[in-house]
C-alpha positions in Angstrom: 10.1 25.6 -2.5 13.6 25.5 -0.5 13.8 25.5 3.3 13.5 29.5 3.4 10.0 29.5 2.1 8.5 26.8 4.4 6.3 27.5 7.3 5.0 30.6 5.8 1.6 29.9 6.8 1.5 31.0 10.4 -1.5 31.0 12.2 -3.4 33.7 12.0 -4.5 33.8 16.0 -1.3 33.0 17.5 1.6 32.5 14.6 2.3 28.8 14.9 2.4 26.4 12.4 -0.3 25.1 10.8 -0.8 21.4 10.2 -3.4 19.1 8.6 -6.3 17.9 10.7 -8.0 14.9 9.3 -10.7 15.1 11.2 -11.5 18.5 10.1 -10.4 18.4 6.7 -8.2 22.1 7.0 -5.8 23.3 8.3 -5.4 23.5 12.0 -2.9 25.3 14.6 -1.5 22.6 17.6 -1.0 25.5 20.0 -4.2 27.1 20.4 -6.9 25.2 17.7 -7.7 28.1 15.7 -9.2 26.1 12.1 -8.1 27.3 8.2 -9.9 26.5 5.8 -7.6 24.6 2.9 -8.4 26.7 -0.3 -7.2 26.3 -3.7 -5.2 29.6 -3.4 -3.3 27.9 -1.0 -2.9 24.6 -3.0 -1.9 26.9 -6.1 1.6 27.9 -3.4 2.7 24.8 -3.9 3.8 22.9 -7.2 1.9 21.2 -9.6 1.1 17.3 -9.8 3.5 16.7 -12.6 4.8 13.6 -14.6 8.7 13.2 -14.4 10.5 11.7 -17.0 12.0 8.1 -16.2 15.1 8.1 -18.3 16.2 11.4 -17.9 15.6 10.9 -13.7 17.9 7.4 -14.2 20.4 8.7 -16.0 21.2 11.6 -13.5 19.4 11.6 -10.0 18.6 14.6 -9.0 20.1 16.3 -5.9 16.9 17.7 -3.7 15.7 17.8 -0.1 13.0 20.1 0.3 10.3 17.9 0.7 11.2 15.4 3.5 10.3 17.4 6.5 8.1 20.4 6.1 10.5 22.5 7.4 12.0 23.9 10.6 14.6 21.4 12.2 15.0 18.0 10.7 16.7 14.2 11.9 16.3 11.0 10.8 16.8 7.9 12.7 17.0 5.0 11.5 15.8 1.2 13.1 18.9 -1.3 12.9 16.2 -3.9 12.9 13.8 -3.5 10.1 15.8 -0.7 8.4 13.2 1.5 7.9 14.5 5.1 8.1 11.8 8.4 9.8 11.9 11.6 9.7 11.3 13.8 12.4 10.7 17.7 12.8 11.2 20.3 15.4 12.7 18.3 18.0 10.8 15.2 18.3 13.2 12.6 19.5 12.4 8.3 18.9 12.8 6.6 21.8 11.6 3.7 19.7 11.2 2.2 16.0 7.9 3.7 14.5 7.5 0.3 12.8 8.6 -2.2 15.0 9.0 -1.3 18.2 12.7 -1.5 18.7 15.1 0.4 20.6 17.6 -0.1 18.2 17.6 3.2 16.7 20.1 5.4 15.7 20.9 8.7 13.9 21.0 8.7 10.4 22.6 10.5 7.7 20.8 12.6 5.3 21.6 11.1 1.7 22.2 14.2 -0.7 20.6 12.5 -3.9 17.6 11.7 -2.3 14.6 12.1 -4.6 11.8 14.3 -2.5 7.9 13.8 -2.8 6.6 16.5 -5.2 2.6 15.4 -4.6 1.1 13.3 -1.9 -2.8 12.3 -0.5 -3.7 13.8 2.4 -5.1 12.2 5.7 -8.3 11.7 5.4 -9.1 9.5 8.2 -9.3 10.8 11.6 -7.5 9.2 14.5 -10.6 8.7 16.2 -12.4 7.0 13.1 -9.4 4.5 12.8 -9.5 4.0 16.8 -12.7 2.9 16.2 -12.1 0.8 13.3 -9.7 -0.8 15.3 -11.3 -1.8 18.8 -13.8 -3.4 16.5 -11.7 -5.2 14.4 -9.7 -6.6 17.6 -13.5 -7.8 19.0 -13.6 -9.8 16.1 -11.1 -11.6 16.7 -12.0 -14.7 18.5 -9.2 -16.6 19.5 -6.7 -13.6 20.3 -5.7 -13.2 23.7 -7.9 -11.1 26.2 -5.4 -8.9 27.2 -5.0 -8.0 23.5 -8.5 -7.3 22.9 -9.1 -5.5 26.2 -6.3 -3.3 25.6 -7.1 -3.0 21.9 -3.8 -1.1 21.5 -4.8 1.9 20.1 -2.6 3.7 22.0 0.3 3.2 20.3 -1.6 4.7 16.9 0.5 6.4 14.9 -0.2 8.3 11.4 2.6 8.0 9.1 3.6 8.8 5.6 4.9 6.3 3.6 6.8 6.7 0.4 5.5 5.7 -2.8 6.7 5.3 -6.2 3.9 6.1 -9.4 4.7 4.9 -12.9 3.2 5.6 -16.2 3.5 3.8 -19.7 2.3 3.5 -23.1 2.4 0.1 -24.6 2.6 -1.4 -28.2 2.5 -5.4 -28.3 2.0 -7.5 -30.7 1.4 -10.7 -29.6 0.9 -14.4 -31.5 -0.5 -17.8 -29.9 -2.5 -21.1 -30.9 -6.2 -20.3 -30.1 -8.2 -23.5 -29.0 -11.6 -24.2 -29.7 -13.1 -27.0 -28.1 -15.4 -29.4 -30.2 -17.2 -32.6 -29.0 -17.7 -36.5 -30.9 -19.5 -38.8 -29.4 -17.8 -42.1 -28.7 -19.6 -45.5 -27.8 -17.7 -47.9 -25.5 -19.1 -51.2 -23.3 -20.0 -50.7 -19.4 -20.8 -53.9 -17.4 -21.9 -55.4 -20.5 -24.1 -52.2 -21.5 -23.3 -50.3 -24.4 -23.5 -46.9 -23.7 -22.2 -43.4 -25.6 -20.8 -40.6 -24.0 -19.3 -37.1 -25.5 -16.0 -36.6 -25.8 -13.9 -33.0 -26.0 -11.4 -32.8 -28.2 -9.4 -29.4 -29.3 -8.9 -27.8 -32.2 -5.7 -25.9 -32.2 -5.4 -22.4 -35.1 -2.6 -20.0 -34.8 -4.0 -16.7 -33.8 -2.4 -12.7 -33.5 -3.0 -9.3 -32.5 -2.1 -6.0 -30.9 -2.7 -4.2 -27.9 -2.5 -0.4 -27.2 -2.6 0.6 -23.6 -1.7 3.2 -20.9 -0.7 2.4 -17.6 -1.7 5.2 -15.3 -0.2 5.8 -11.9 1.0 1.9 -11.5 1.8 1.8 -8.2 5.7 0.8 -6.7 5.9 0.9 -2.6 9.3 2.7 -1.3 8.7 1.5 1.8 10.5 -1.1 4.5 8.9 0.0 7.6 5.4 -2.0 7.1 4.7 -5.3 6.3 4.2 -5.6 2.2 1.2 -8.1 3.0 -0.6 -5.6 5.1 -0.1 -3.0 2.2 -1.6 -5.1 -0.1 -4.6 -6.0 2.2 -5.4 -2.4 2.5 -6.4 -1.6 -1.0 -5.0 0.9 -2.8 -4.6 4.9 -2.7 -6.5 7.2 -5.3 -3.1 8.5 -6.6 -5.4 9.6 -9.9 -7.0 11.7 -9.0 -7.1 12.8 -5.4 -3.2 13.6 -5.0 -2.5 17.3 -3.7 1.1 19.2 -4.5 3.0 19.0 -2.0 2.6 21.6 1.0 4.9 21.3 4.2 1.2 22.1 6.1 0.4 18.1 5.2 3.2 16.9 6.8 4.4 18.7 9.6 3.4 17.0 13.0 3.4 13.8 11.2 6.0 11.4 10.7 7.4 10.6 7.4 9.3 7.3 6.2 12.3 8.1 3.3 12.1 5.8 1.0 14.5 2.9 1.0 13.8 1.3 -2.5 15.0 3.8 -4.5 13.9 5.1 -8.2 16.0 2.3 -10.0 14.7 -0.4 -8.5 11.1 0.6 -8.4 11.2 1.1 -11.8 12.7 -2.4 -12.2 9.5 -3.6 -10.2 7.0 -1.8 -12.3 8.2 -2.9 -15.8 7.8 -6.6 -14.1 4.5 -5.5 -13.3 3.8 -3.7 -16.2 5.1 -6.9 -18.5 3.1 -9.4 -16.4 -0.1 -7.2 -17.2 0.8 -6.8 -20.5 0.8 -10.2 -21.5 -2.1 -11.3 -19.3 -4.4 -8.4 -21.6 -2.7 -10.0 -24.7 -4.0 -13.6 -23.1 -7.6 -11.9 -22.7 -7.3 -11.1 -26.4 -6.9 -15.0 -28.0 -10.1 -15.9 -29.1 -11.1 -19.7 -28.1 -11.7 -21.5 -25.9 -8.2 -22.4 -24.6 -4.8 -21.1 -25.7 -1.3 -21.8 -25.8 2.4 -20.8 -26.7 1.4 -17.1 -26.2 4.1 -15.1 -27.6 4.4 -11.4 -26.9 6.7 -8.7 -28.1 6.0 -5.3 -26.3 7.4 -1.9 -27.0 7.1 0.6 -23.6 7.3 4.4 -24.3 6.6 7.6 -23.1 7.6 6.3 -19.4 7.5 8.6 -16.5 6.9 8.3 -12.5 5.9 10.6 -9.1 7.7 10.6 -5.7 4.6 11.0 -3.7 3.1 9.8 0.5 0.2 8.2 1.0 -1.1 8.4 4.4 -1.6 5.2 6.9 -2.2 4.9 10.2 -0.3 1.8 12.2 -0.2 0.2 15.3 2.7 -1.6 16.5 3.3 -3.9 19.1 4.8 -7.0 20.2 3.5 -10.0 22.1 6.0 -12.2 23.6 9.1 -12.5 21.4 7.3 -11.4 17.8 6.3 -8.0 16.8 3.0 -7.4 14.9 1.8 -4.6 12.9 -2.2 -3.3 12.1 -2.8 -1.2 9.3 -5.3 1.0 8.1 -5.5 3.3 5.2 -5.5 6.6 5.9 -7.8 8.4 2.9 -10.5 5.0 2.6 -10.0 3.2 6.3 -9.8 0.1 4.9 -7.6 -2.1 7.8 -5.2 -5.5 7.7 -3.6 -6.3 10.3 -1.8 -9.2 12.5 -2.3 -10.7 16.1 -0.9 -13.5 18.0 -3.7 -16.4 18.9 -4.1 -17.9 22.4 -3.5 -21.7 21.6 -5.5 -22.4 25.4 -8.9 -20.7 23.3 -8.0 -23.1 20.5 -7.5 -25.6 22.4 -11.2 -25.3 24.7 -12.6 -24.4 21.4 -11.9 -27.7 19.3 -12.7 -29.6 22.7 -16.2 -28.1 22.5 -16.2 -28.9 19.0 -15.5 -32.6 19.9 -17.6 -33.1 22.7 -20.2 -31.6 20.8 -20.2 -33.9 18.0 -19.9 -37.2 20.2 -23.6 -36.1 22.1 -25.0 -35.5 18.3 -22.9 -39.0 17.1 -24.6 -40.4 20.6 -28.3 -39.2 20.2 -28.4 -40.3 16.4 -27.4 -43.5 17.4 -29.8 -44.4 19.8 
């Protein structure tokens, strides 16, 4: 699909674009709120979910900008502070960094060997939902500062696309190790002139092997600067599986979209760590015994191939003082992480409660 085909489905009321609504699930038209229906006809106009091959992609990266975007006119920016690098459509100008709030944003070449999103997941949390999510999450938290929970700031919600890089594998491994199986003798010895018997574990050490077969499906890589990595992993993962949808310019348009910044080689770098640490911890789960050691594995990875694809989140970012913090919830389950600053005079009223507290209970028990 190149840049003449996108935007071809107008609205049928008034001929603007359509974009997703995640609160209704369909497509929806900005201009006057007309509501279509997403259908598989319409999914069928865009590709297919398909695997790419890894080696082929590495050994020449493919030239391809179709899917950043959705069409009509396009810049990116991008933040001199955390790097992270947006798109934006039709005009839409940053005043700010999506991510982290700074000013220090400028324009940003378009790279021409960028690797586009072929599939992606779909909002599926409403802004609303999330808002709500949010002011509750902030009255939770005790010892944040009261402007911070008053203001709960949700205004600054944003839904964004971040990239994300999905790996697939087939392993062989053989693997060898010392499997040990615990036994017990009892052993006598003298306490305080007592003679007494306890039991004793010793460990019985036999050399052990075996193989593993397995498939890694859709092992997930973030491409992604902008947000904080421990947020991401706080907010469980996407349902690349099953749930992703070919790409459409309809899911993105009105939204803003982050361009990856670790690219193809070194996310596949990260998954083969990831992959190998897995590897060898279902080849650990494989020694029989009760203990093991010198676990020796020799793996053989084939058949490896990855997706470009979004997955939707919705973020707030702010900063308090002199240090920016970021909230994060996932846009298709609502799960939410995020980070606040504490007010050290709660803290400090609160532990002097505590204290007081415990000298009247120390007081009355003493009497």
């Amino acid at each position: 699909m190149d840049n003449a085909t996108v935007g071809k489905h107008p609205c049928p009321e008034c001929g603007g674009d359509l974009q997703w609504n995640a609160a209704k699930q369909s497509l929806a038209c900005p201009y006057c709120g007309t509501i279509v229906p997403w259908s598989p006809a319409q999914e069928a106009l865009g590709e297919q979910v398909v695997e790419l091959d890894l080696v082929s992609a590495l050994a020449q990266h493919p030239s391809d900008q179709r899917g950043y975007g959705g069409g009509g006119e396009r810049r990116e920016v991008q933040c001199q502070s955390c790097k992270a690098i947006s798109v934006f459509v039709d005009g839409k100008v940053a005043q700010r960094c999506e991510f982290c709030g700074s000013p220090a944003v400028i324009d940003h070449e378009s790279l021409g060997d960028a690797i586009t999103p072929q599939s992606l997941l779909p909002f599926k949390i409403s802004d609303g939902q999330v808002r709500d999510i949010i002011r509750k999450w902030y009255g939770t938290r005790w010892f944040a500062p009261n402007r911070l929970k008053h203001a709960a700031l949700t205004d600054t919600l944003k839904g964004v696309y971040l990239p994300y890089w999905t790996f697939d594998a087939h392993v062989s491994a053989d693997w060898t190790a010392e499997a040990g199986h615990y036994y017990y003798e009892t052993e006598s010895y003298t306490e305080n002139g007592q003679h007494k018997t306890r039991q004793v574990r010793h460990t019985r050490w036999e050399p052990a092997a075996g193989s593993l077969r397995h498939f890694f499906d859709d092992d997930l890589v973030p491409g992604t600067v902008g947000v904080h990595a421990n947020l991401l992993e706080q907010i469980g993962q996407f349902p690349t599986t099953s749930d992703l949808k070919p790409y459409s310019p309809e899911f993105v348009r009105g939204w803003i979209v982050e361009r990856y910044q670790v690219d193809l080689r070194a996310a596949s770098v990260l998954s083969e760590s990831s992959m190998q640490e897995q590897t060898r911890s279902l080849c650990s789960a494989q020694v029989p015994g009760d203990t093991q050691r010198n676990l020796e594995v020799d793996a053989t990875y084939r058949g490896r191939t990855f997706k470009h694809i979004l997955v939707p989140v919705w973020l707030v970012s702010y900063t308090y003082g002199s240090r920016s913090f970021q909230v994060l919830a996932n846009g298709y389950t609502g799960q939410l992480a995020g980070e606040r600053p504490y007010s050290w005079v709660k803290i400090f009223f609160a532990v002097a409660a505590a204290l007081i507290a415990a000298v009247v209970v120390f007081g009355v028990l003493g009497r």
